[in-house]
DOFIMAR-39446 format. One record per atom (N, C-alpha, C): residue number from 1; atom name; residue in one letter; x, y, z. Coordinates in steps of 0.2 Angstrom, whole numbers, plus 5000, padded with zeros to 4 digits. Last residue first. Layout:
BEGIN
NUM_CA_A_X_Y_Z
...
! end
This chain:
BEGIN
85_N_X_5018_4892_5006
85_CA_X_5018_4886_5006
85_C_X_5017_4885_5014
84_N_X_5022_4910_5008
84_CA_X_5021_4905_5007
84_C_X_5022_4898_5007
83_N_X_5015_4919_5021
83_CA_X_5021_4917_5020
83_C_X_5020_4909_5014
82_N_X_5002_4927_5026
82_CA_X_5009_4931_5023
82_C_X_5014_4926_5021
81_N_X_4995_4916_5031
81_CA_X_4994_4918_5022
81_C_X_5001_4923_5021
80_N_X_4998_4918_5044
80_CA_X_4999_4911_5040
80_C_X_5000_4914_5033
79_N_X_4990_4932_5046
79_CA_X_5000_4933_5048
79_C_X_5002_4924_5044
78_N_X_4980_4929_5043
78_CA_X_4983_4934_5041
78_C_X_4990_4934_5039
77_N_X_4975_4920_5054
77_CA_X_4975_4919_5048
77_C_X_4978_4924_5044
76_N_X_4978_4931_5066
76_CA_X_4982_4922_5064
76_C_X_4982_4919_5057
75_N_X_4968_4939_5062
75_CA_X_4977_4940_5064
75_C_X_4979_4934_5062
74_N_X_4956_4931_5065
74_CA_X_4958_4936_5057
74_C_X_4967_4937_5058
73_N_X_4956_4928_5077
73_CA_X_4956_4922_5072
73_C_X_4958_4927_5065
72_N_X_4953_4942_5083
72_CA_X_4962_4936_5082
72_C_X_4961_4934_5078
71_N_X_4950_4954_5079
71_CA_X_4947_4949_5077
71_C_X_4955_4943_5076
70_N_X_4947_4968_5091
70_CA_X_4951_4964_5086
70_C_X_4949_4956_5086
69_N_X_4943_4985_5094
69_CA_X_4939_4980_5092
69_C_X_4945_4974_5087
68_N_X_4950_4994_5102
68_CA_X_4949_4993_5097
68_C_X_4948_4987_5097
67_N_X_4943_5001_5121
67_CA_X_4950_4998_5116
67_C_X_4943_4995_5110
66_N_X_4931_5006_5126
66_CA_X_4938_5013_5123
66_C_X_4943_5006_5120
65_N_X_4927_4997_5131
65_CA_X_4923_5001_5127
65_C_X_4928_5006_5123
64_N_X_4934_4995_5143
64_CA_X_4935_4989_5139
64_C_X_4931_4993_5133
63_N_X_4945_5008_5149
63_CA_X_4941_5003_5148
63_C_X_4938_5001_5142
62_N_X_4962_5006_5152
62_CA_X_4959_5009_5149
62_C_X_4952_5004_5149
61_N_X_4973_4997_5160
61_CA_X_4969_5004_5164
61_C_X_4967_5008_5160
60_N_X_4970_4982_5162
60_CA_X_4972_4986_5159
60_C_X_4968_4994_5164
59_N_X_4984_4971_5174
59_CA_X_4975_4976_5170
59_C_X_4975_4980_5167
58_N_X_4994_4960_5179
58_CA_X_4993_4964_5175
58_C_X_4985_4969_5173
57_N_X_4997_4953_5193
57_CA_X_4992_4952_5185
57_C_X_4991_4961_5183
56_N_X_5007_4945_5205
56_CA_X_5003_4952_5200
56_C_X_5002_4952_5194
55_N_X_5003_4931_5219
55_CA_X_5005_4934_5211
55_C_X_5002_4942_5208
54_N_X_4999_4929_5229
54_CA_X_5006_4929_5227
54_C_X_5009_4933_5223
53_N_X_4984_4937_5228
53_CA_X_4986_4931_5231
53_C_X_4995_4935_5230
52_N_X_4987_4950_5217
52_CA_X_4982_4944_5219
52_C_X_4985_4939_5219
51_N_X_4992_4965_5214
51_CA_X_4993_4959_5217
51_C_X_4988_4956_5219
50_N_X_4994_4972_5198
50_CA_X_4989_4972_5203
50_C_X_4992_4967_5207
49_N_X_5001_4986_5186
49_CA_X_5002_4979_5189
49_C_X_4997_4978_5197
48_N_X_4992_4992_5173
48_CA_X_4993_4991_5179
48_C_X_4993_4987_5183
47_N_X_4997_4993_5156
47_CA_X_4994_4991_5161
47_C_X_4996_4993_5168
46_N_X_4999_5010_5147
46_CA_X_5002_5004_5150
46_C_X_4997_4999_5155
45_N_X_4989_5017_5136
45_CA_X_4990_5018_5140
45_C_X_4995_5011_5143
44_N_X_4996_5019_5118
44_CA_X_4992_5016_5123
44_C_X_4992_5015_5130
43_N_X_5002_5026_5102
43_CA_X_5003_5025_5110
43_C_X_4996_5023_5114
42_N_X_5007_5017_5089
42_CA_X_4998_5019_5091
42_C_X_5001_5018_5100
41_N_X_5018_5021_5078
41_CA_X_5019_5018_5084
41_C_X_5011_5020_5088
40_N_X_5025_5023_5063
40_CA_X_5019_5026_5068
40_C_X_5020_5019_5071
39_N_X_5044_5022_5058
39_CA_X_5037_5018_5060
39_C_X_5033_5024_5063
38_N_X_5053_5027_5044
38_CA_X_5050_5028_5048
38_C_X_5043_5024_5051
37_N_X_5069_5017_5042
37_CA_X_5062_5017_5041
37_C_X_5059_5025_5044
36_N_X_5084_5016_5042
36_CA_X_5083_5014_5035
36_C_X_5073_5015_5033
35_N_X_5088_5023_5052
35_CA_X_5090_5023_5046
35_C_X_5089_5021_5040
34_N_X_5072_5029_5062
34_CA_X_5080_5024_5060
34_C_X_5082_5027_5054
33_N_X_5061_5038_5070
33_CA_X_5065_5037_5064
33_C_X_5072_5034_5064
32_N_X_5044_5035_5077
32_CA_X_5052_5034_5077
32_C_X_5053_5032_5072
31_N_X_5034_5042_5084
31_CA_X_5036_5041_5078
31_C_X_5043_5042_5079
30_N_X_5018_5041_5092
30_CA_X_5025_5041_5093
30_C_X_5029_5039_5084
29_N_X_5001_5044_5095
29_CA_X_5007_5040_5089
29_C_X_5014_5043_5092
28_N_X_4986_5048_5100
28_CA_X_4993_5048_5099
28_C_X_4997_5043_5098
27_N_X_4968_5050_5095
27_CA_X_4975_5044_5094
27_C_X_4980_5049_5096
26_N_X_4961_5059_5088
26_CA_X_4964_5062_5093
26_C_X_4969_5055_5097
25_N_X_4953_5049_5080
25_CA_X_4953_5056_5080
25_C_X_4957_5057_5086
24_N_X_4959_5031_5077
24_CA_X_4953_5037_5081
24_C_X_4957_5043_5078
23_N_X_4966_5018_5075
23_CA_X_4967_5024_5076
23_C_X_4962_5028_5073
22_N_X_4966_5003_5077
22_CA_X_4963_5008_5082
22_C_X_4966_5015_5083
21_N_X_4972_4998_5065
21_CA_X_4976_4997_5070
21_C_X_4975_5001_5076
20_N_X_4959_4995_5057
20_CA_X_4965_4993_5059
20_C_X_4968_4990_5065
19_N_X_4957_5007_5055
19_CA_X_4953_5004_5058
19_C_X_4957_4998_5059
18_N_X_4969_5013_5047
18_CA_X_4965_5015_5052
18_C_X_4962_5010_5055
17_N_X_4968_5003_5035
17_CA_X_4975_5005_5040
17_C_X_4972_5007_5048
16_N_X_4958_5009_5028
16_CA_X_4956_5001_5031
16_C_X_4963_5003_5036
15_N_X_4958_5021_5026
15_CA_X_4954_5021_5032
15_C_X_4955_5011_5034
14_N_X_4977_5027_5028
14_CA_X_4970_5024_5022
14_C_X_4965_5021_5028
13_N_X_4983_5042_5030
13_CA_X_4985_5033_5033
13_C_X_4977_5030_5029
12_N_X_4992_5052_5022
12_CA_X_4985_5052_5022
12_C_X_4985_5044_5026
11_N_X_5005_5063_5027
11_CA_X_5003_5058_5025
11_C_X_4996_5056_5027
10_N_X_5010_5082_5025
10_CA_X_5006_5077_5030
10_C_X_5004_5069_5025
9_N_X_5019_5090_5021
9_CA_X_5021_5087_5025
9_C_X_5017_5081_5028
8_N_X_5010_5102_5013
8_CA_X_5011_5103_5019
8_C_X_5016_5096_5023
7_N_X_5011_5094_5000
7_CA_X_5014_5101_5000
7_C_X_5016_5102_5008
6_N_X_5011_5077_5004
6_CA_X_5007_5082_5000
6_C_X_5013_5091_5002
5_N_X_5015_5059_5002
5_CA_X_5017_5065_5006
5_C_X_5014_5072_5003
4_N_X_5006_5045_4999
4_CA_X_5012_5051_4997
4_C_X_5012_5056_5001
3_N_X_5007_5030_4999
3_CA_X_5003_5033_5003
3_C_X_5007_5040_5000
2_N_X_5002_5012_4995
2_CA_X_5008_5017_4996
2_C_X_5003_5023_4998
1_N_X_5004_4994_5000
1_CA_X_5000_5000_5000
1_C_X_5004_5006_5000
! end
């Protein structure tokens, strides 16, 4: 998928891209530049570690209506078909 860059500097991210990878209006993105790429980075907030019993579990501290909707069984099959044979 390619994407071009316009007078002002701004790249258009194509709406299937978007939806995607849960990027909303007002998303923040981090952007790191290497030497050979630039990636967008979707910032999300960190979980927070909980103790129960012994152990700390992890939770999230966004709720459940605010994270983007993903379809594993579509990842897995996705991420299979990228390779042939």
């Amino acid at each position: 998928m390619r994407a071009a860059i316009d007078k002002a500097g701004r790249v258009v991210i194509p709406a299937a891209v978007r939806a995607k990878a849960g990027l909303t209006p007002g998303t923040e993105i981090e952007i790191v530049v290497d030497d050979v790429s630039v990636r967008l980075i979707r910032r999300v907030p960190k979980p927070k570690l909980t103790r129960v019993g012994k152990r700390l579990v992890a939770r999230p501290t966004v709720a459940q209506r605010d994270l983007p909707p993903i379809d594993l069984a579509a990842l897995v099959d996705e991420e299979r078909n990228r390779w042939p044979g």
